[in-house]
C-alpha positions in Angstrom: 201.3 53.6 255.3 204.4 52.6 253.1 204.5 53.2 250.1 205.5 49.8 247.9 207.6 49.4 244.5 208.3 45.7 243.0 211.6 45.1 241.2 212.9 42.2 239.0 216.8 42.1 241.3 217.9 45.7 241.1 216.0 49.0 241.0 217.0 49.0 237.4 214.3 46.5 236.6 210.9 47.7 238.2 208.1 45.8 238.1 204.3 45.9 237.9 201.2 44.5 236.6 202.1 46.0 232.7 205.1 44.0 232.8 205.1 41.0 230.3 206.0 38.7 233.0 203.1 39.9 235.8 200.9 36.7 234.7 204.1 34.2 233.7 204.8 31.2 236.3 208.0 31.5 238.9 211.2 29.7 237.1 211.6 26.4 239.4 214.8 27.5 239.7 217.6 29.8 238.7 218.6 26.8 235.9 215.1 27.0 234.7 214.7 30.9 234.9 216.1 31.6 230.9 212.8 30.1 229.5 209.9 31.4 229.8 207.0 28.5 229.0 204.4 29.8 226.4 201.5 28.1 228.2 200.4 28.6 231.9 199.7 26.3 235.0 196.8 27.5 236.8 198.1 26.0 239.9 201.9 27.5 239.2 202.8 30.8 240.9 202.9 33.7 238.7 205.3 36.9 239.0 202.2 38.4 240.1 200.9 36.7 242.5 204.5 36.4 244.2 205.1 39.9 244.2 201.6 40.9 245.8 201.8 38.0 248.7 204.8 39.5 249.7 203.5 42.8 249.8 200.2 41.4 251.8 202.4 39.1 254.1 204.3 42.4 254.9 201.2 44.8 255.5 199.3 42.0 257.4 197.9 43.6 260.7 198.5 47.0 260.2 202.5 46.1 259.3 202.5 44.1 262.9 205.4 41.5 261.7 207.5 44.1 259.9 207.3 46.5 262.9 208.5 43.9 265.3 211.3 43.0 262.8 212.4 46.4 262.3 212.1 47.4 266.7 214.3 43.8 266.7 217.0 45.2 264.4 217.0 48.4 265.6 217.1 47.5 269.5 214.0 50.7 270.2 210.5 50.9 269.7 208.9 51.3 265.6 205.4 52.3 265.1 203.3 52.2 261.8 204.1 56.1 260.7 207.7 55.6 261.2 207.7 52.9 257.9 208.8 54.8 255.0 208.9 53.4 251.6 209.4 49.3 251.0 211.3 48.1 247.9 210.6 44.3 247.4 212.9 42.3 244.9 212.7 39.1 243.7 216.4 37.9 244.6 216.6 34.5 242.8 215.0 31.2 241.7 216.5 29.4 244.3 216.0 24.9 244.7 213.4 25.8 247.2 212.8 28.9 247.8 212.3 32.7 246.0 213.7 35.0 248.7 212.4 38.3 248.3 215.1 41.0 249.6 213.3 43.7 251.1 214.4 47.2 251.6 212.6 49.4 254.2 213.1 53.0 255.4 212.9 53.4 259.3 213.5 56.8 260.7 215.9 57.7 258.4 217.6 54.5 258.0 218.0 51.8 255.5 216.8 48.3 257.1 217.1 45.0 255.0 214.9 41.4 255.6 214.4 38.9 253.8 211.2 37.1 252.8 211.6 33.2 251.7 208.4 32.1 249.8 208.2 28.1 249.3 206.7 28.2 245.3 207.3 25.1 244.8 205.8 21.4 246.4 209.5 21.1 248.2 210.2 23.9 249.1 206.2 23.8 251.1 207.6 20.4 252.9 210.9 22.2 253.4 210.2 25.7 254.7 208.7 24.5 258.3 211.5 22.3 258.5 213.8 25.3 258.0 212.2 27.4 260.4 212.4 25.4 263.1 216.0 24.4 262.5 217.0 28.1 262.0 215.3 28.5 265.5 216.6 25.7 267.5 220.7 27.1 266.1 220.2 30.8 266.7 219.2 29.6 270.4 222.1 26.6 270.8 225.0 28.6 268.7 224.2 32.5 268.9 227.4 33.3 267.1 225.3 35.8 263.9 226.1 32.6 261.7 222.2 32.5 260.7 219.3 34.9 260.0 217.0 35.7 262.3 213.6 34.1 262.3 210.6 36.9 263.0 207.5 35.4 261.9 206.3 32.3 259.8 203.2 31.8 258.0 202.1 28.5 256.5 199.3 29.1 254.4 198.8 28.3 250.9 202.3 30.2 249.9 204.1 29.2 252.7 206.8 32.6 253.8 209.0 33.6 256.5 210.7 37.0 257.6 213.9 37.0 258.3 217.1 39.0 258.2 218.8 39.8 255.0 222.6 39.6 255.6 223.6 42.7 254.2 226.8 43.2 252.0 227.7 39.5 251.6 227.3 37.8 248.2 226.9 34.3 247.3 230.2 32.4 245.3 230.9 29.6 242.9 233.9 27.7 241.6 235.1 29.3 238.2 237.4 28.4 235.3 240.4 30.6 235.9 241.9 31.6 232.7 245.2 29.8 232.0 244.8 27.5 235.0 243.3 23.8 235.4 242.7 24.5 238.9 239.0 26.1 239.2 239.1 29.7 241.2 236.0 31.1 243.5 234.1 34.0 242.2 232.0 36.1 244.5 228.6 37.7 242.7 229.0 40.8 243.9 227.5 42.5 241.3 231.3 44.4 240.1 231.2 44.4 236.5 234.9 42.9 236.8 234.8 39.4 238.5 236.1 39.3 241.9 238.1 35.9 242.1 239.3 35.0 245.7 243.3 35.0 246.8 244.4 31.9 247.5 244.4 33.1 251.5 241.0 34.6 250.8 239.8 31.0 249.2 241.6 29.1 252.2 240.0 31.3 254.6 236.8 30.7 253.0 236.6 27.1 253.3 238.0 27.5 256.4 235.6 29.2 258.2 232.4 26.7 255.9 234.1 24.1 257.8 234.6 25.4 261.0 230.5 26.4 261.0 229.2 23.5 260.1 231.0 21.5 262.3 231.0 23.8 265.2 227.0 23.3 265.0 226.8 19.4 264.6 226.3 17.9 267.8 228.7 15.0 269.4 225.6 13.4 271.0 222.6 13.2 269.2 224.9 13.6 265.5 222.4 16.0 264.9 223.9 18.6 261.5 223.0 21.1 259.1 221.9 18.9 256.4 221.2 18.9 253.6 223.8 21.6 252.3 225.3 22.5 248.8 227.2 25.3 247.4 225.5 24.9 244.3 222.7 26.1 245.9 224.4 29.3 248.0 223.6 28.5 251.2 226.6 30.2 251.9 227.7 33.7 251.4 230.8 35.7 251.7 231.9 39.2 252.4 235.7 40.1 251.7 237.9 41.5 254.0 241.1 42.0 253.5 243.2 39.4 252.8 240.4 37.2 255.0 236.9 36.5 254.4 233.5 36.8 256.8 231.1 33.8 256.3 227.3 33.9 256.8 225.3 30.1 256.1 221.7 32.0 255.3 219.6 28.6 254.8 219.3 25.8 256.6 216.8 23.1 255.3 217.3 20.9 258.7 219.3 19.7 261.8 218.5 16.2 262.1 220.9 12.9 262.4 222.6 12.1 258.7 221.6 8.7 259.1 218.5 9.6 260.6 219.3 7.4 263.9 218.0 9.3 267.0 219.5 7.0 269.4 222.6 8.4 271.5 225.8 6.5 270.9 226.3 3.2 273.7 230.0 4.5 274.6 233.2 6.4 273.3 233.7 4.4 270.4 230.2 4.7 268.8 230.3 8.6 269.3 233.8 8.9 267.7 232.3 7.0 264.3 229.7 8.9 263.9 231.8 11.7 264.1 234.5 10.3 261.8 231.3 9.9 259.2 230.3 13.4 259.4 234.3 14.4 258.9 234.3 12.4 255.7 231.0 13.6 254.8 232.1 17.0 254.9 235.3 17.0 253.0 233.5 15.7 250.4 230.6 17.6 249.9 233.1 20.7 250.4 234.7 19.9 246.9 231.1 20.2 244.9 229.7 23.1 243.5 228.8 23.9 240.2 230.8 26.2 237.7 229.6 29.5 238.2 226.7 27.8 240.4 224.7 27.1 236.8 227.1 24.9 234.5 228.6 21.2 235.0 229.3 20.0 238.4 232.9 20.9 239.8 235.2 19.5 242.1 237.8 21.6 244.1 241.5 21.6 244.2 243.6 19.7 246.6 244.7 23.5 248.2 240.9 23.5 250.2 241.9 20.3 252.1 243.9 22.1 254.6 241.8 24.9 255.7 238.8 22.3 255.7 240.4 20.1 258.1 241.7 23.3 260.1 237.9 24.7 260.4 236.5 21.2 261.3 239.1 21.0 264.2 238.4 24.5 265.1 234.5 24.3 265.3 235.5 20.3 267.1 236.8 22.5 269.2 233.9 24.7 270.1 230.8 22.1 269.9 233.1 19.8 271.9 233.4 22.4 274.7 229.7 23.3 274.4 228.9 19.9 274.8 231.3 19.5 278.3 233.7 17.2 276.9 237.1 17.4 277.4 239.6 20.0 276.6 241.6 17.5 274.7 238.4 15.9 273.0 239.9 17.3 269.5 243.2 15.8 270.0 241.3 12.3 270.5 239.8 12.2 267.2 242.7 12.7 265.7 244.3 10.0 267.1 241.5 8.1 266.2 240.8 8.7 263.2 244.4 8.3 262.9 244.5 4.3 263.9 241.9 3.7 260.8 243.9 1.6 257.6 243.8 3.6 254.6 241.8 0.4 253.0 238.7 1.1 255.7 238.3 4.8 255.4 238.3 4.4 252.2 235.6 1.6 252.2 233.3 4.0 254.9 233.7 7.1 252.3 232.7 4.6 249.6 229.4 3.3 252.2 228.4 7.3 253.1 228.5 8.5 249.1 226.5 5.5 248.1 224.0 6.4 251.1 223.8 10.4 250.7 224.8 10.9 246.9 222.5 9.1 244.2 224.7 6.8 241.9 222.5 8.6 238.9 223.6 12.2 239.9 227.0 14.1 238.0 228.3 14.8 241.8 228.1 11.1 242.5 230.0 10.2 239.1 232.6 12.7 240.0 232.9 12.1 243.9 233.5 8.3 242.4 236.2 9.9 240.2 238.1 11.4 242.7 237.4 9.5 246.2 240.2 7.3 246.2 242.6 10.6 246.3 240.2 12.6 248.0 240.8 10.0 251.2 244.3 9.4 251.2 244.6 13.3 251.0 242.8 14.4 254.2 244.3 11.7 255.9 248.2 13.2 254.9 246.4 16.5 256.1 245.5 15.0 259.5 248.3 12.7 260.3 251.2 16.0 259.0 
């Protein structure tokens, strides 16, 4: 039988049932996680209780679901007396979730997985949501963009099991010293910051954009959503002058607009499309300073590499779909024909329907729009 240590992020912080934390409720979030409330819920999740239904989840049936996770990773067979000893850390206090990173030894080997636990009401509604989503795209786009589902439990702290992408690290927009223009930092853990290149950066947003749209679909308008960098739902691994990209959450694939019908012709289809385009360039600009502080908005330099990954994963979804080789081209030329005046007014319609007018994001996507649209559509039309 494993042995099993709890840690508080790194194995410099273990953790136990003498810590002063064991009976303190989860942070909601990572926003949330500097203060520590002098009075406890007794319906809130404690420290405790997190870190000991993990370990139960994991040792559930004589270790049944982390066996078949670790015989899945390792492509042969795993037993119980070929476990060796599991590390559990609490990773973060994310919007909806508090993934536990686990790190198990397997016949001499170092495997990683992740466990998600929904704490909070949300994250409850959103975890089964997230399973099924992460499901349905690891079947329809096999590509390694997503963590693999093993197991799911939905009792009364909802977890799943999944893979931990090793060695990439989540990123936020930064003030760069001297410069208006905000850099990306990766949290790698380097006690220097590593700030992106600028071919690093464009590669980044690049490759977002080319995921996300390489996974919506033409027909139903079916897309990750909802997504936010503030919340790192991607990750990043550098390499080289380029970057690798990993999305490890995705809360659903439904319809933006929440219409199921399948467009009535050409024209429909190539709207909707034109109104996830939009919607992407947008969101693509928000993120928080160093994922914590005010809400930021990126520089005009992302714009290109956005619209070259949407037409790159056009490219791909279009062909998966068995539409034409030149089904790219025809958006372009259609979105192309639109006045200036209009696609500004539909930009104006999908922030009002997917961004609430109270919200900082909303003030500064209202801020910057304007620009925002007459900029992609120089990009497209160059």
């Amino acid at each position: 039988m494993p042995t099993v240590s709890y840690f508080l992020s790194t194995i410099d912080h273990p953790f136990d049932e003498d810590h002063a934390l064991w009976h303190r409720p989860l942070p909601e979030n990572r926003m949330s996680a500097v203060k520590i409330p002098e009075s406890v819920d007794s319906a809130a999740v404690t420290y405790g209780r997190y870190f000991t239904s993990v370990s139960q989840f994991c040792a559930a049936d004589g270790w049944s679901r982390i066996i078949a996770a670790a015989s899945r990773q390792l492509e042969q067979p795993v037993v119980e007396k070929d476990l060796g000893p599991l590390a559990i850390f609490l990773e973060k206090h994310g919007a909806f979730y508090h993934p536990a990173r686990l790190q198990l030894a397997v016949k001499d080997q170092r495997l990683f997985f992740v466990v998600n636990v929904a704490a909070s009401d949300h994250g409850r509604l959103a975890l089964s949501r997230e399973v099924k989503a992460l499901q349905h795209l690891t079947v329809q786009r096999p590509f390694g963009w997503f963590p693999t589902v093993y197991c799911f439990v939905s009792d009364e702290l909802p977890m799943f099991l999944g893979d931990w992408i090793d060695g990439f690290h989540e990123f936020h927009l930064t003030r760069r010293p001297g410069s208006d223009n905000p850099a990306i930092i990766v949290w790698d853990g380097a006690a220097s910051p590593c700030l992106l290149s600028e071919t690093q950066a464009a590669d980044l947003y690049r490759n977002m954009a080319m995921i996300l749209t390489a996974c919506y679909d033409p027909i139903s308008a079916c897309q990750i959503f909802p997504w936010h960098h503030a919340a790192g739902d991607f990750v990043v691994r550098v390499e080289g002058e380029g970057v690798s990209v990993r999305l490890i959450t995705v809360r659903d694939y439904v319809p933006m607009s929440g219409c199921t019908a399948e467009p009535d012709d050409e024209r429909s289809l190539l709207d909707a499309l034109v109104v996830f385009f939009i919607h992407l360039s947008v969101r693509m600009r928000l993120d928080r300073l160093d994922g914590v502080s005010e809400v930021a908005w990126a520089s005009d330099r992302c714009l290109a590499p956005i619209v070259d990954g949407f037409f790159q994963g056009l490219d791909l979804t279009a062909r998966m779909s068995g539409f034409p080789e030149t089904f790219p081209g025809t958006f372009r030329q259609f979105f192309n024909h639109h006045d200036g005046k209009d696609l500004l007014a539909m930009a104006r319609r999908i922030t009002e329907t997917v961004f609430d007018l109270r919200t900082e994001e909303r003030r500064l996507i209202d801020r910057h729009l304007a620009r925002h649209v007459n900029e992609i559509s120089r990009v497209l039309t160059a």
